[in-house]
N, C-alpha and C positions, 0 to 999 in steps of 0.2 A: 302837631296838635291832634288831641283825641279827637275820634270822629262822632263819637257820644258827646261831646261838647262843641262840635261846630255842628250839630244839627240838630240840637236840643230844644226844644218849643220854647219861644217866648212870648207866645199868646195861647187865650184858649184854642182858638182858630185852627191852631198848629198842632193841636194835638192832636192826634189819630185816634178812631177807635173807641172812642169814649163820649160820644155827644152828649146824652141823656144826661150824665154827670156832668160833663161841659155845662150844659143850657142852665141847670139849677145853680152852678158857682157863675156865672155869666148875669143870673140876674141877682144874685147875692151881692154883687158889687154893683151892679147898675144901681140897686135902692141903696146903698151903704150899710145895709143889714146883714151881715155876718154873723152867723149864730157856730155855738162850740160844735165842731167836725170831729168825725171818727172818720176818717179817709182810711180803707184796709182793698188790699187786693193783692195778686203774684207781683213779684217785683218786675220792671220793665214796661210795668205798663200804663205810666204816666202819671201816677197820684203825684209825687215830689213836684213835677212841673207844670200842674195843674194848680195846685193851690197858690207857687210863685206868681202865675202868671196870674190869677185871679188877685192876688195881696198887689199887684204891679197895675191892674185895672182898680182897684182901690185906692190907694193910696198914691197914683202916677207915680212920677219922679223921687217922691220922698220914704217909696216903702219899707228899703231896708230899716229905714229910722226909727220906722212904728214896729217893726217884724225881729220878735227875741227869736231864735232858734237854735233849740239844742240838740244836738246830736247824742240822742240819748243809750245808744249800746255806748259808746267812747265813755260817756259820762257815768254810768253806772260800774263801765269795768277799774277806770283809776278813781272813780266816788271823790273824797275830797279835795285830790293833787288836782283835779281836772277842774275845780272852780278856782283853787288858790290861784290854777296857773293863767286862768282867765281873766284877761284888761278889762273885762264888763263889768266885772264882780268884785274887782277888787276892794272897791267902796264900802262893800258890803260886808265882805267876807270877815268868819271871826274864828282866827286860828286855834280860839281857843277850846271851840264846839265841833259836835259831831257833825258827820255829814250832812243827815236827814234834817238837821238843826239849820244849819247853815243854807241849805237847797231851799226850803220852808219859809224860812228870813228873806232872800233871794228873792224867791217867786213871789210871795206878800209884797215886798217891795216892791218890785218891778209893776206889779199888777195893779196897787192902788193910786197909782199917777196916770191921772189924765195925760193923753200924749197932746201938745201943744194946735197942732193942725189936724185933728182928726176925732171923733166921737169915742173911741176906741184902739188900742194897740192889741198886737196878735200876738201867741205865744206857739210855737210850731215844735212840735215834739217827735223827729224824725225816727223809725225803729221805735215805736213808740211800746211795744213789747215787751222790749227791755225791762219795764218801770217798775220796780219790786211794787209789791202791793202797800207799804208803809210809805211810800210817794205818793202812789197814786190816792191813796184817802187824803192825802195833804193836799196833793192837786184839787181834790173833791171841796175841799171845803174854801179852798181857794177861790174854787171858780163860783161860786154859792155869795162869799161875800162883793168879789168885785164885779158881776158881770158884766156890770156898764161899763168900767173903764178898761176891762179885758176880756178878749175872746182866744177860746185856746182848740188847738185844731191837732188833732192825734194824726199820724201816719202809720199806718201798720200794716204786715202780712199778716197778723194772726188777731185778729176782733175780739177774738174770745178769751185773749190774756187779759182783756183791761176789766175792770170790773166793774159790775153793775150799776153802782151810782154815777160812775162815769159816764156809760153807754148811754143812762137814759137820760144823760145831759145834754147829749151832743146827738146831731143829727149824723144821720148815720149815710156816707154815699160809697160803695162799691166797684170797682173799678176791673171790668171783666176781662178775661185773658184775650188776647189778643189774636183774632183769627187771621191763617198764615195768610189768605191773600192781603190783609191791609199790610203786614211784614214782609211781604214779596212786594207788594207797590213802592215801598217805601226806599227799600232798597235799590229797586230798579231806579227810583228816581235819584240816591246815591252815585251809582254807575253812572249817570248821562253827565257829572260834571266832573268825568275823567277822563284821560286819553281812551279812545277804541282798541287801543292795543292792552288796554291795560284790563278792561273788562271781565266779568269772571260768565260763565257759559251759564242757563239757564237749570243744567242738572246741576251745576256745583251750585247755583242758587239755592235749588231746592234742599239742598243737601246740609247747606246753611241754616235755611230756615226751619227744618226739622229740629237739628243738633240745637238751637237754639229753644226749644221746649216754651214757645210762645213767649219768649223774654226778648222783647223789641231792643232792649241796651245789647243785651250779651248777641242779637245776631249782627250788629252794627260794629262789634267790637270784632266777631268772626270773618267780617268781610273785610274790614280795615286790615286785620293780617295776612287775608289771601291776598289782598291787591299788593300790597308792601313788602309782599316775602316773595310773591310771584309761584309761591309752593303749594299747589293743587290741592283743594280742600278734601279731607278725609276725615271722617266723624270718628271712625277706627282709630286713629293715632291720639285723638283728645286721649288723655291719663283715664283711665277709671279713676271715679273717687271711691270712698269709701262707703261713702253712702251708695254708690250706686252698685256697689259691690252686696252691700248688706240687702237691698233691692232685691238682685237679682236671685240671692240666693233665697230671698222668702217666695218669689215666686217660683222656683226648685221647688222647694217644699210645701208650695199647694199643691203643685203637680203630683207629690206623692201623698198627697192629704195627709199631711202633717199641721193641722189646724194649731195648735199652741203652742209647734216653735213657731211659726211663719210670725202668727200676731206677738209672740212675745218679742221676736228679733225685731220689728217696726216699731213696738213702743218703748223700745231700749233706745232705740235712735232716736225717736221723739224726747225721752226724758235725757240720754248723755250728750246728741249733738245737739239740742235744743229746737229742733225742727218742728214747725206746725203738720196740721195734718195735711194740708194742701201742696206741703213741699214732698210729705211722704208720698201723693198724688202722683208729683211731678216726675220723682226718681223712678217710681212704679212704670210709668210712661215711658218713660225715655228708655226704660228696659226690653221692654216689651216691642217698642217699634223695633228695637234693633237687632232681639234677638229672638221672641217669640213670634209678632206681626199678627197677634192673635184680632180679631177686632171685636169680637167676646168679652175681652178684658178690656179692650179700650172702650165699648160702652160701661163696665160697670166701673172703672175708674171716672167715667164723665157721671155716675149717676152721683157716683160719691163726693164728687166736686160741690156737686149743687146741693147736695144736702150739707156739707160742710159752709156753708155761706151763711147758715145761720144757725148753725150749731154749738150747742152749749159746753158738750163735751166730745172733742175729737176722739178721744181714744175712744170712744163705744164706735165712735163711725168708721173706723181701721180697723177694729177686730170686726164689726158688720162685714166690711168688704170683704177681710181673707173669707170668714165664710160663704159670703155668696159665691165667691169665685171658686171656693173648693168647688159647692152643690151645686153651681150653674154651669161653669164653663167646664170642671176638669174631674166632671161626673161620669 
């Protein structure tokens, strides 16, 4: 058994690291008041199993019943085979129309029935990024006429793909990275329900919870392979990706201030691998600790964190950063 799924929170209780968001879905279920979410933050750090376990304090025992949930990058990359080939839809579905026809049909449907034991049914929109913008105005007008009998909750890394009339629908809750000692507590408390022999040493901890780039799932997954392979954690042997590749070499090219490749190489990756600006953050990071260890750059990558939280347009805040960093740090 995966170890992301044997120690996966099933209350809010459980989740780590996120109170503040915790306490507001905590009392949203206590009143039965659920208003439309825009849930965005780095992956790993608990939105998915935040809003479960808040729909599971709503709804107890009967939530899945009330709770649509689409997997929406899946859904958008096979578009109509992915509802034909869905037992929920079937009813509905009409082979004779397009997608956006049929998705539209769907969602109206589902949205304008009262659910039997409940005030309201949810509609969860995982990867909510995905959502071409001819959905999302569908979605919009959706959620306009049925609000009483549907409430619709976005999950996302990236806020700023959804657009406007959506955002200023849905209450908006934030889900912030995850700092390494609550990801060092969590693990150590992994470790106590193993053998002693089996244990991984406090640097290859650390070592772990670095390589994991504050992604609480991906360090749980890194420990699960060191215990099970018994083969000594090394951050070194992880593959470069590509991206981390494209990374490092814009930070090469600030070093020699080269200001209009560095930013044009980053938002080639933003527009071909489809990355937000936060992820372009996270690769910059993970570069840095392991091969520059500048902490120069690791403040102005943290500034630019925080101003991406509520930024309207990433790409002006990544080509901001190469600049500062040329004129700040590699002046």
């Amino acid at each position: 058994m995966f170890w992301i799924e044997k120690y996966r929170p099933v209350t809010l209780d459980q989740v780590l690291g996120q109170e503040r968001v915790c306490e507001v879905l905590r009392r949203c279920a206590a009143t039965k008041n659920l208003p439309h979410l825009v849930v965005s933050g780095p992956p790993g750090t608990g939105k998915s199993v935040s809003v479960e376990a808040t729909l599971r304090e709503l709804y107890g025992d009967t939530w899945q019943d009330n709770v649509t949930i689409f997997r929406t990058a899946d859904l958008m990359e096979r578009g109509k085979s992915a509802l034909e080939s869905d037992e929920r839809f079937l009813h509905l579905f009409r082979s004779n129309e397009s997608f956006l026809s049929n998705f539209k049909h769907i969602i109206s449907s589902y949205a304008s029935i009262r659910p039997i034991n409940a005030e309201f049914k949810v509609m969860l929109f995982e990867d909510a990024h995905a959502l071409s913008h001819d959905i999302q105005h569908a979605l919009r007008r959706t959620m306009e006429r049925y609000s009483k009998t549907c409430r619709f909750v976005f999950c996302t890394t990236q806020a700023s793909t959804l657009i406007p009339p959506i955002k200023s629908r849905c209450l908006p809750l934030f889900f912030v990275p995850l700092p390494r000692e609550i990801i060092r507590d969590c693990l150590l408390k992994i470790l106590d329900d193993i053998p002693e022999e089996d244990r991984v040493s406090e640097d290859e901890t650390g070592l772990i919870i670095a390589a994991s780039g504050g992604d609480l799932r991906k360090a749980i997954m890194f420990l699960q392979v060191r215990v099970e392979t018994r083969i000594p954690f090394n951050p070194d042997t992880l593959s470069r990706t590509v991206i981390q590749e494209e990374a490092c070499h814009a930070l090469n090219e600030m070093k020699v201030k080269e200001i209009a490749k560095a930013q044009k190489r980053l938002l080639d990756l933003m527009i071909t691998q489809g990355l937000s600006g936060r992820e372009i953050i996270s690769a910059l990071l993970l570069v840095t600790e392991r091969e520059h260890n500048d902490p120069e750059i690791v403040t102005r990558l943290a500034d630019t964190d925080a101003l991406l939280t509520h930024a309207g347009n990433e790409y002006l805040q990544i080509n901001a950063l190469v600049s500062t960093i040329v004129a700040e740090v590699f002046s």
